[in-house]
Each structure stands twice: as C-alpha cells, then as structure tokens.
C-alpha positions, 0 to 999 in steps of 0.5 A: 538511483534513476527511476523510470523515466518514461511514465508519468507515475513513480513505479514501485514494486513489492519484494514481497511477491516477485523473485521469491527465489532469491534472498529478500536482499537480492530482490530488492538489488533486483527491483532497485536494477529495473529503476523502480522503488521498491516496497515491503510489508513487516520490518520486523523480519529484515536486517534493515542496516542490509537493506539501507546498505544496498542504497534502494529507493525504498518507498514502502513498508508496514506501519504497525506490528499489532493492534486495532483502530477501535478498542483501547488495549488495540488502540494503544499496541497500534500507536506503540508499534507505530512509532517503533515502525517510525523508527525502523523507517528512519534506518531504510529512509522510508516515507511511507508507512502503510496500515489497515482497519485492524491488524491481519495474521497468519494470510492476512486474515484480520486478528479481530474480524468485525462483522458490522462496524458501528458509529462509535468504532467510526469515532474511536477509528477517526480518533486513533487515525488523528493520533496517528498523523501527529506521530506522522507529522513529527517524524515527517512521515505518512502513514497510508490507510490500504483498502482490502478486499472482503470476499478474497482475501481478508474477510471480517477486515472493518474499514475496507471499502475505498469509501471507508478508508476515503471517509476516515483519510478526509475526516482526519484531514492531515497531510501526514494521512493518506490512502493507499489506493489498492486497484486489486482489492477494490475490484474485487470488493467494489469495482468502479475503479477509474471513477473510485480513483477520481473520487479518491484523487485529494486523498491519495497517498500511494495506488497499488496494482495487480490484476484480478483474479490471481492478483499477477500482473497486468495483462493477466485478468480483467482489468484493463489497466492501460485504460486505467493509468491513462486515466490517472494521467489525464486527471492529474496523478503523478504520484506511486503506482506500485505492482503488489502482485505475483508473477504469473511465470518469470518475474523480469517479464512480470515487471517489464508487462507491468512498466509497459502498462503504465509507461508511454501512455499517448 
C-alpha cells in the first residue's frame, strides 16, 4: 500500500480510538484508505486471518497477554505470551510488538501497582527485558517499551517515565528493544517533550501522539505539535509517529488535522 508521502515520518494511526462506529475491520480499511500504517493493542480479541486478508500495513500491536517485569511467576507468564504474541505477529506481518513496566487491566489501570520501584526490581526488569530482545531477535521483531502517565491514566504503573524506560532500552541495548515514545503521556508526567525526544533519539523504536488534555488529536490541546515534529525532523527522525488518540468529532477530519501536523514541515 502508499503511504503518505508528503511527511518525512511513517504515519500510523490506532484503530483502537477512531471510527469506533464501525466494525474493527472496516477501521482498519479506513485507515489503510488514508495511506497510513495502522496499530492495534490486544490480538487476542481479532481474527488476525481478516486482518491480514485486508492487506493493511500493520506496524503495531501488543506484545504480552499477562505478566509482570519483576516477580518470577510475572516474569514467566510475560515471556510466554510473548512468544505466543510473536506468533500471532507473524499472521498480520507486524514488526512491532509493544509493552509496559507490568500488565494493565480493566482502563488500563496496572494489575500490580508499584508504589516505589527498588533496585532489585530494576535488575529483575533489565533481566527480563534481555530475555526479551533474545526472543525479538529470533523472530526478528521489536518488542517497544511504551511510557505512561501516572497522574491520568495508569496510577501504580512502575517504569513509567521516558527516563525509566530510556534507562532500561539502553541497558538492554539490543536492536530488537526500543522505546515506544508516547508524547500524550509523557506531558502529562513530565513535559520537556522536544528535549525528552532528543535525549531519547538513539532508543527509539516508535513516537506516538495525541494532545493533552483529552488525549484527541492535535490541535486540541496544549501541546503545540507542529513545533514538535519539525523538530523531530531537524534532529534526524524519519522513523513511526503514530496518532494513538480520540477524534474530538468526525474521525476523517481527526486524521487529516493529524497528517497536516506532521506533513510538509518547511
């Protein structure tokens, strides 16, 4: 399929959040139609033989059903489903495969919230994350570490900061490891996000965008993300920026303000 071609970024959007009338194929048609990659979170809820008989590009979707980074029976149910996750990848043609500090339940809120992360879930994490990029390596896929927010959306989460997650990507240090960059969650937590995206720049696997608050599309909020992408392309990112957000009304206008944004930045 031909994506768009006037950005010097691989756009990608999140069937999850837009057209949400429709059946979750037909989204994915949808996004497919408006030359963009398309994302998707839990596998395990899709007939992935539709999904790859539609013949979208997609780029995204979760990688684990259960699990944590840092206790052994966690840590054993996160390595299994990630290979089952690995297989389900290979049905769709996905390359990317996404994760978090621990799993998340019903809202996203985590399933074992972590008030203070120790040293020794730092090690246990780095541990488990290496395991990881051996089964990424094998499969030649890449498993993308995503920051959230803790205020918002997913209080308790450990490992959530861009920092966090920068730290535990380069400790790992393997191509088949990267960060999933999310914009939306890291103003929320930290702001800084053109200085959080050059320090990040070396790990990144992925960016993912939606304006806060609302978590719509851009031009919704605060953040001025016109300044933000034309950053990214002065410092040298070519590679996913994907809108994982709401349509604030109709969700065709949401992706045209969305590629405008991030398209035909001199």
């Amino acid at each position: 399929m031909e994506h768009v071609t006037n950005s010097p970024f691989t756009l990608a959007a999140c069937a999850e959040m837009i057209f949400t009338d429709r059946p979750f194929i037909e989204r994915v048609e949808r996004i497919a139609e408006r030359g963009l990659q398309v994302e998707m979170w839990d596998w395990t809820t899709k007939d992935l033989e539709a999904l790859a008989a539609v013949g979208a590009d997609i780029g995204s979707m979760t990688g684990y059903i259960s699990g944590t980074l840092t206790d052994d029976q966690g840590i054993e149910a996160f390595l299994s489903s990630a290979r089952r996750s690995v297989e389900a990848a290979k049905v769709i043609g996905c390359p990317r495969l996404n994760f978090h500090g621990t799993g998340l339940g019903e809202g996203g809120i985590p399933v074992a919230k972590v008030e203070t992360v120790t040293g020794a879930m730092w090690a246990r994490a780095a541990l488990t994350i290496e395991k990881l990029a051996a089964i990424g390596q094998e499969a030649d896929v890449v498993f993308s570490l995503e920051n959230l927010n803790l205020p918002t959306d997913h209080p308790g989460d450990p490992f959530s900061h861009p920092g966090d997650t920068r730290a535990l990507v380069a400790a790992v240090d393997s191509p088949h490891v990267r960060m999933n960059l999310d914009l939306y969650h890291a103003q929320l937590g930290d702001g800084r996000l053109i200085d959080t995206c050059r320090e990040s720049l070396p790990w990144i696997g992925e960016i993912q965008i939606a304006d806060a608050p609302g978590r719509c599309q851009p031009g919704t909020g605060e953040i001025c993300y016109r300044n933000v992408a034309r950053a990214l392309d002065q410092m040298g990112y070519d590679g996913v920026v994907a809108m994982e957000a709401f349509a604030s009304a109709d969700s065709d206008d949401a992706l045209d303000d969305f590629i405008t944004t991030f398209s035909d930045l001199d």
